[in-house]
C-alpha positions as CSV (number, residue, x, y, z in Angstrom):
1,X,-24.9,-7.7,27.4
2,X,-21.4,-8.5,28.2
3,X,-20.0,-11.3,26.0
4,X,-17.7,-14.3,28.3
5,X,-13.7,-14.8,27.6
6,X,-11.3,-17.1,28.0
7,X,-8.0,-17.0,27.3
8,X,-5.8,-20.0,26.3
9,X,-1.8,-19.3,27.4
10,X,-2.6,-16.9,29.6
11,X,0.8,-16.6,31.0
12,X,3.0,-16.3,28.2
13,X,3.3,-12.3,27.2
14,X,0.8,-12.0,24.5
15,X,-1.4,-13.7,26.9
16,X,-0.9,-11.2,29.5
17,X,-1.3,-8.6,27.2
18,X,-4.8,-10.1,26.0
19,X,-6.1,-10.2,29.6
20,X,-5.5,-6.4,30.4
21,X,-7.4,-5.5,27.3
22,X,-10.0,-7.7,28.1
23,X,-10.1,-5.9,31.6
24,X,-10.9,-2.7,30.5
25,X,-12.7,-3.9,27.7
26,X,-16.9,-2.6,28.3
27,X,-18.2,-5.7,26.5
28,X,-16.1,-8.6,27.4
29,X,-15.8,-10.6,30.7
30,X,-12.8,-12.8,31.7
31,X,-14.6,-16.6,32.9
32,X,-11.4,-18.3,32.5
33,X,-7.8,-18.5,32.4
34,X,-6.1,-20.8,31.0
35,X,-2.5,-22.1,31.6
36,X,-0.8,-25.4,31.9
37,X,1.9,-23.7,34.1
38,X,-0.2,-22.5,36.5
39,X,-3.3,-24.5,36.9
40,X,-4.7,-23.8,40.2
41,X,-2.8,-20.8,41.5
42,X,-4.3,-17.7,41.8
43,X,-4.4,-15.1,39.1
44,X,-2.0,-12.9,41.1
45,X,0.3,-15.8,40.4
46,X,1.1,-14.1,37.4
47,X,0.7,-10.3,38.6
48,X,0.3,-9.3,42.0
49,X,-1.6,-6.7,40.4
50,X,-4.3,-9.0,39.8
51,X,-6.7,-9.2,42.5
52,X,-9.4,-11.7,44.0
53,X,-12.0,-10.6,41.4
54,X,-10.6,-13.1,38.8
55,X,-11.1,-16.7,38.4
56,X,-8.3,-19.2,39.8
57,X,-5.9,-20.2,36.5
58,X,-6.7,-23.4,34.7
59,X,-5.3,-26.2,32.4
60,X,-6.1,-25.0,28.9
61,X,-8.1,-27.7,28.1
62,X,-10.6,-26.8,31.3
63,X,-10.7,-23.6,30.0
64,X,-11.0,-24.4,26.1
65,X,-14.1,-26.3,27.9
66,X,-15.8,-23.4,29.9
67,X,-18.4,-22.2,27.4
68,X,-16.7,-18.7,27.0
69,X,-18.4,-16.9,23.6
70,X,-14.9,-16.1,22.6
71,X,-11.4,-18.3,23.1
72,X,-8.2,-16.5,22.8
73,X,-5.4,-18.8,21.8
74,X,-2.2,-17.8,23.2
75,X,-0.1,-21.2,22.7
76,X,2.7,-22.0,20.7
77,X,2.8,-23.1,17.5
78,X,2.3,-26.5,17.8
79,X,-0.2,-26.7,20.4
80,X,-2.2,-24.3,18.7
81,X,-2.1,-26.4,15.3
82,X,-3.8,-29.4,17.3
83,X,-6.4,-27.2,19.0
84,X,-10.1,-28.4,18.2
85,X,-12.3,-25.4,18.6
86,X,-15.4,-25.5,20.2
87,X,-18.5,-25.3,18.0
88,X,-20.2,-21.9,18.4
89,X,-17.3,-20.1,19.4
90,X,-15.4,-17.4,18.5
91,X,-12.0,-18.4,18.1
92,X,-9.2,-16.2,17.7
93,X,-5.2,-17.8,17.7
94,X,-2.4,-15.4,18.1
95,X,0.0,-18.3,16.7
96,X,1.1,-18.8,13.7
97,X,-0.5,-22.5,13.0
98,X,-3.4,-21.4,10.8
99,X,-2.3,-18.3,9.0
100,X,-1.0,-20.1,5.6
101,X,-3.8,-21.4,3.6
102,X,-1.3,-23.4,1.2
103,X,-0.7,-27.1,2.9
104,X,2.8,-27.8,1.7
105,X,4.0,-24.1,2.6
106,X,2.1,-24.5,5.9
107,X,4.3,-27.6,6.5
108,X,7.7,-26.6,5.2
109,X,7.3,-23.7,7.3
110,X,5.2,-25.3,10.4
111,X,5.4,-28.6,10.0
112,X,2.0,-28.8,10.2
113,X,-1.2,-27.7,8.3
114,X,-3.9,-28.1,10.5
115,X,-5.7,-26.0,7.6
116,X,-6.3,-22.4,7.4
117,X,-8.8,-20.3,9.3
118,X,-9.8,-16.5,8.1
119,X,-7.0,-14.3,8.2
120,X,-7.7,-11.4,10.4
121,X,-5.7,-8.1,9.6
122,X,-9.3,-5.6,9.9
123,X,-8.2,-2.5,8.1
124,X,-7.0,-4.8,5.1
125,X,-8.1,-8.3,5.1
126,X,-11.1,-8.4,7.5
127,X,-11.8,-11.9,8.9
128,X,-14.9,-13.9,8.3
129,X,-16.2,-16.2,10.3
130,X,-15.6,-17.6,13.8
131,X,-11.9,-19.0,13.6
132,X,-9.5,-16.3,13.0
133,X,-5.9,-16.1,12.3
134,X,-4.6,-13.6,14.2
135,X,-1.7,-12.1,11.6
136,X,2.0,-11.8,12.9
137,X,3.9,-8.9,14.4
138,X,6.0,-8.4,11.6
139,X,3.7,-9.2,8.9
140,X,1.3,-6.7,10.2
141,X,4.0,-3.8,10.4
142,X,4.7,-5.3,6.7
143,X,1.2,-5.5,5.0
144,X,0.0,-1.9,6.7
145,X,3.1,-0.3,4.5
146,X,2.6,-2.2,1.4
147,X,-0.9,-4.1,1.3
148,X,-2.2,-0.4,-0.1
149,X,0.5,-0.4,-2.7
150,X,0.0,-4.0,-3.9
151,X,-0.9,-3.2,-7.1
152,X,1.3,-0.4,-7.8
153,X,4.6,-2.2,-7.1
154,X,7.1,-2.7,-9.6
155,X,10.1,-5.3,-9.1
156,X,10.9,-6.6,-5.8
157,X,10.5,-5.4,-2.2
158,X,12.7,-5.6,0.6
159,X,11.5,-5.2,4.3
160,X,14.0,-4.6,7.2
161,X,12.4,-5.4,10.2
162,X,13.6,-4.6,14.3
163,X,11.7,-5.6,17.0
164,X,11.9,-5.7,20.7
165,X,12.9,-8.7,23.1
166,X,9.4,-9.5,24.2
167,X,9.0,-10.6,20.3
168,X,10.6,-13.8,21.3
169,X,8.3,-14.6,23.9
170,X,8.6,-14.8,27.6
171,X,10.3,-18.6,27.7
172,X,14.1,-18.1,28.5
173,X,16.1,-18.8,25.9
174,X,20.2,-18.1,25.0
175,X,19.5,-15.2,22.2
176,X,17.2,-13.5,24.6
177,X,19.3,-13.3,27.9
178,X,20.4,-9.7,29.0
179,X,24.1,-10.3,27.8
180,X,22.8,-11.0,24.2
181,X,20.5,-8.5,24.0
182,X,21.5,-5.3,25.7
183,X,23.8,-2.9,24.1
184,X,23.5,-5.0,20.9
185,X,21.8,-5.3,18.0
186,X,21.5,-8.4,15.7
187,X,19.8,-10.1,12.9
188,X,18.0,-13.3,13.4
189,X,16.4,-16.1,11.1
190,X,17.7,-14.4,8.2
191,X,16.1,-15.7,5.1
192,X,14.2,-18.1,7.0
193,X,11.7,-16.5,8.9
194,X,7.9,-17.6,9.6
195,X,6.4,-14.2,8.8
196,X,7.8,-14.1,5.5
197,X,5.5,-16.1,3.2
198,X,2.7,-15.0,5.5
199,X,3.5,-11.6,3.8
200,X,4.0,-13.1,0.5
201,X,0.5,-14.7,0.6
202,X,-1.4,-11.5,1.8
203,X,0.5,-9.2,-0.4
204,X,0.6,-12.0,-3.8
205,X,4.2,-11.6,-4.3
206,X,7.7,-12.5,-2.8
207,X,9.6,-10.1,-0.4
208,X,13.1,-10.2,1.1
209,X,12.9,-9.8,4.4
210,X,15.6,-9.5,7.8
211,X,14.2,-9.4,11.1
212,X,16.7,-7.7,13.8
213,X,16.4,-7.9,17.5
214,X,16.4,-4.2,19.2
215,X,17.5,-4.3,22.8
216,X,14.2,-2.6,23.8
217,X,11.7,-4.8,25.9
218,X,8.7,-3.7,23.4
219,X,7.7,-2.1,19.7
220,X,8.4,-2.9,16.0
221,X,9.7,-0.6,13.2
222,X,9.7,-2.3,9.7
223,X,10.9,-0.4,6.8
224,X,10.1,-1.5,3.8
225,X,11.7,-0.6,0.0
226,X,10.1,-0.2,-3.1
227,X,10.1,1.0,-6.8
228,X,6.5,2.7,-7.4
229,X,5.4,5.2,-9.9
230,X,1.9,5.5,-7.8
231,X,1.6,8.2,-5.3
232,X,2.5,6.0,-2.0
233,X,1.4,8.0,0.4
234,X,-2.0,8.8,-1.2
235,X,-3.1,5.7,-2.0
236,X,-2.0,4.9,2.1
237,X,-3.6,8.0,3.2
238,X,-6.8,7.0,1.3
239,X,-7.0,3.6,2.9
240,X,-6.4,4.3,6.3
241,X,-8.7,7.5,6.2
242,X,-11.5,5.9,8.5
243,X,-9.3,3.8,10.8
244,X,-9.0,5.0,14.5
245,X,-5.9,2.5,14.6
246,X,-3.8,3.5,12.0
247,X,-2.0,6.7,11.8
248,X,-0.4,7.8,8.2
249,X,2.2,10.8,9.3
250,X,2.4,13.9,7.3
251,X,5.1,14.2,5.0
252,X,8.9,14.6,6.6
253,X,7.1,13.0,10.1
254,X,9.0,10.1,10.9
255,X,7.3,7.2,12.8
256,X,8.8,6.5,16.1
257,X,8.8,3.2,18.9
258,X,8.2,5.8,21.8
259,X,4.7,7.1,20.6
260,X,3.3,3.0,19.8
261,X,5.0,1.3,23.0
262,X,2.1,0.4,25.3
263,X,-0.7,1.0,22.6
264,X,-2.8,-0.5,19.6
265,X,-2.0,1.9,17.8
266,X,0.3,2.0,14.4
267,X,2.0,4.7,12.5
268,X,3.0,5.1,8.7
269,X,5.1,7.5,6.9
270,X,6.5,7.3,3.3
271,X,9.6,8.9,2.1
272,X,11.5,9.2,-0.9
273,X,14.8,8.0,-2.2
274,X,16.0,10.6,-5.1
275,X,19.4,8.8,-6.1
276,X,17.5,5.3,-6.4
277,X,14.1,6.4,-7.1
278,X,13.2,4.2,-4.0
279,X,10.3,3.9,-2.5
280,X,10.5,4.0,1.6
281,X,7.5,3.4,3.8
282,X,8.3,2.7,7.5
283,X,5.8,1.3,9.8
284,X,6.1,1.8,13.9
285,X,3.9,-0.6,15.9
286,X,3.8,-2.7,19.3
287,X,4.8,-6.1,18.5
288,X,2.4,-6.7,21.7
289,X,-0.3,-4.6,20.8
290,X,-1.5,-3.6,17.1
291,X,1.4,-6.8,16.8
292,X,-0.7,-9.1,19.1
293,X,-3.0,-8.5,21.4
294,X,-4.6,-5.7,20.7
295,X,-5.3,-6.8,17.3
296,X,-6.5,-10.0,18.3
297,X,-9.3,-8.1,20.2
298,X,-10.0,-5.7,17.5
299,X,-10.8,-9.3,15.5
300,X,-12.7,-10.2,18.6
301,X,-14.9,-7.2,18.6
302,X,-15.5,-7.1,14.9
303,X,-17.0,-11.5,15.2
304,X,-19.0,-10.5,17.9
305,X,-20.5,-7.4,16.3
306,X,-18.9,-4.9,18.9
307,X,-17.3,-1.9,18.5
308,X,-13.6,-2.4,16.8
309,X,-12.1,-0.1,19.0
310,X,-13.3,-1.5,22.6
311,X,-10.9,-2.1,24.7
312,X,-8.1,-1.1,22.7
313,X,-4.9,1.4,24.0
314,X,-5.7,4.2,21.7
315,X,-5.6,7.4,23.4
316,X,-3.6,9.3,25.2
317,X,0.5,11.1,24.2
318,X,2.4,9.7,27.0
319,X,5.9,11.1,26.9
């Protein structure tokens, strides 16, 4: 039995990304797409790729409406916070409105707290229940280096973060324009970024962490830095041994954008600093993929008792 979907946003990037894995997903089938944009158009409206087969786009409340067993959210921030779910339904939000279970962090960060649903990051913190939180790009790159190493972790932690332009999402703004982005490289909400106590509550402790925007259209590398006396990449290599999702490198095998771009996939290496006795574990993912939408359908599949890996971008060593 194939389970229904509807997708919320579904032309912003993340929600284009969501509907190609839902294509090719053996389990799921699209009923609905949502977006406020481009109510009544047809889905080729946003990709003349997509053909007659598909449902006509719809506001996002006619679609929140249409009965689908699982709803992907992919609306901003505050939309999202004052989304009522549907009873019965699988609901999974790729914003950031429900990720921070305290209320006054949730609202000095949000300005909201519409109130925390399960966070959903499977190979760590596996979601329970119907409304998931669908973890952030950066926080996901983050916790996959250090949520292992929680416990072994002595002082503080810094993670340096770079991501590609589609990060920003596909409204135009100033800082993503060609002439900002190409040929540069720059730091952005520096000190003050939204995925940083979302890795602070997953992980129980602080980190210092610089986002940078790469002048690539797609993938994440996060390095993160560390004081550990534990055996880093064991205790990664143990936790990741069963995962088809995450890869940890051998040792001296450097994670790289070019082999995550385009999948759901995520790679980890760990390196050592001899003068500092630092710590380094890097993390290479798809902030559209493992980042987004591909793990919002691994949280999909896992709530509605399907394989974790259907419909994913796993396979395959495009050059």
């Amino acid at each position: 039995m194939r389970h229904s979907a509807a997708i919320l946003g579904c032309a912003g990037y993340s929600g284009q990304e969501t509907l190609d894995r839902v294509l090719s997903h053996p389990g799921l089938e699209v009923v609905a797409l949502g977006s406020d944009s481009l109510a009544g158009a047809g889905a080729s409206a946003l990709d003349p790729r997509l053909n007659g087969s598909l449902p006509a786009f719809v506001a996002n409340d006619e679609a929140a409406a249409s009965g689908a067993d699982v709803l992907f959210l992919c609306l901003d921030n505050e939309t999202a916070a004052g989304f009522q779910p549907p009873a019965d339904t699988v609901v999974v939000d790729l914003s950031g409105a429900h990720r921070l279970a305290d209320e006054n962090v949730a609202r000095d960060w949000y300005g909201t707290a519409p109130g925390a649903w399960s966070y959903g990051l499977p190979e760590l913190y596996p979601a329970d229940g119907l409304l998931i939180a669908n973890p952030g790009c950066y926080a996901t790159a983050a916790l996959l280096a250090l949520g292992p190493l929680a416990d072994a972790i002595e002082g503080p932690v810094v993670v340096d973060g770079k991501s590609g332009v589609s990060g920003a999402g596909r409204t135009l703004k100033a800082s993503s324009h060609a002439g900002s982005v190409l040929e540069n490289l720059s730091p952005y909400a520096v000190g003050a970024h939204r995925h940083a106590p979302e890795i602070a509550q997953q992980l129980g402790r602080p980190v210092c962490f610089v986002p940078h925007l790469l002048p690539v259209r797609r993938g994440l590398l996060a390095t993160c830095y560390l004081q550990t006396s534990a055996d880093a990449h064991a205790l990664l290599a143990d936790a990741y041994a069963g995962s088809a999702v995450v890869r940890v490198l051998p040792d001296g095998v450097a994670p790289e954008l070019a082999r995550v771009q385009g999948t759901d996939a995520a790679e980890l290496a760990v390196f050592a600093d001899s003068e500092t006795g630092t710590s380094i574990v890097i993390c290479a993912l798809d902030n559209l993929g493992k980042g987004a939408a591909g793990q919002a359908v691994q949280n999909a599949n896992r709530a509605l008792g399907l394989d974790e890996t259907a419909g994913l971008r796993l396979s395959g060593v495009l050059v």
